[in-house]
C-alpha positions in Angstrom: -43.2 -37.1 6.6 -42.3 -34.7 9.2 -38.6 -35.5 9.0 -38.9 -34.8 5.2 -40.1 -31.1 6.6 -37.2 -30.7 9.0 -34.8 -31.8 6.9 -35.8 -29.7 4.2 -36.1 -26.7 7.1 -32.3 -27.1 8.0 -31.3 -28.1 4.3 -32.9 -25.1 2.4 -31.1 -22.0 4.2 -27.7 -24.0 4.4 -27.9 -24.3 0.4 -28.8 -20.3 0.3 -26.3 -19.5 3.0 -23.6 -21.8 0.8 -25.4 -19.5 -2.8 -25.1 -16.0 -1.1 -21.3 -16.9 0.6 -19.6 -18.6 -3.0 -19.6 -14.8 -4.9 -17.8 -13.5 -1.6 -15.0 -16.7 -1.3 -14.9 -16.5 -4.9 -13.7 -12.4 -4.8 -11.2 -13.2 -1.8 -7.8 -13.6 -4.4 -9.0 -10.4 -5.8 -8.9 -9.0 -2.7 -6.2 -10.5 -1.2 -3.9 -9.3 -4.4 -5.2 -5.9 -3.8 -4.3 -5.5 -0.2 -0.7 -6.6 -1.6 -0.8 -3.9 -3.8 -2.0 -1.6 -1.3 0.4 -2.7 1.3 3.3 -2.4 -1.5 2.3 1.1 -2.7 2.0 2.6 1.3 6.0 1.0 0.8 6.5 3.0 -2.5 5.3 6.3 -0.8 7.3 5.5 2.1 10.3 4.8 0.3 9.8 8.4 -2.1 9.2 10.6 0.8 12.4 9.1 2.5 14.5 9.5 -0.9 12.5 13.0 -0.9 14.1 14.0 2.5 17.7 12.3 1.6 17.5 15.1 -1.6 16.5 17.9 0.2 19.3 17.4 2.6 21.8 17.0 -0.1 20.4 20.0 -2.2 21.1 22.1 1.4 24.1 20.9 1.4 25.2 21.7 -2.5 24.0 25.2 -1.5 26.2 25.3 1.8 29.1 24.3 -0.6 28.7 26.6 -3.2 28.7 29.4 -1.2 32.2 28.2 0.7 33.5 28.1 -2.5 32.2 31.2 -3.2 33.8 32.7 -0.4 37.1 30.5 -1.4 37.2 32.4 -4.7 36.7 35.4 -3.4 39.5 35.4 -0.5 41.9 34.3 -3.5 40.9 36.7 -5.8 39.9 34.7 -8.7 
């Protein structure tokens, strides 16, 4: 009898720990795919702030140009 009482005191929270952990192990894929989507979006932002910089520097440079020509025009009258 008493082993039927210890058994069922070691067997009764490992069921409960096993009920309250299955939601959690089954949400990991969820989770796992999100960080992936949070990792590739960080990339994204990374990427479009770079490409951001890249077109500033060229727009500077379309203005640096434009006003050379400018000048060009200017010294041959046209």
């Amino acid at each position: 009898m008493l082993k039927w009482i210890v058994l069922a005191l070691v067997l009764v929270p490992l069921v409960l720990l096993a009920l309250a952990v299955r939601p959690v192990l089954a949400r990991l894929p969820r989770l796992r795919r999100a960080q992936r989507r949070a990792d590739e979006a960080t990339a994204l932002r990374e990427a479009a702030e770079s490409l951001q910089q890249r077109a500033e520097g060229l727009q500077s440079r379309l203005e640096t140009t434009q006003q050379r020509l400018t000048v060009i025009k200017a010294r041959r009258g046209d």
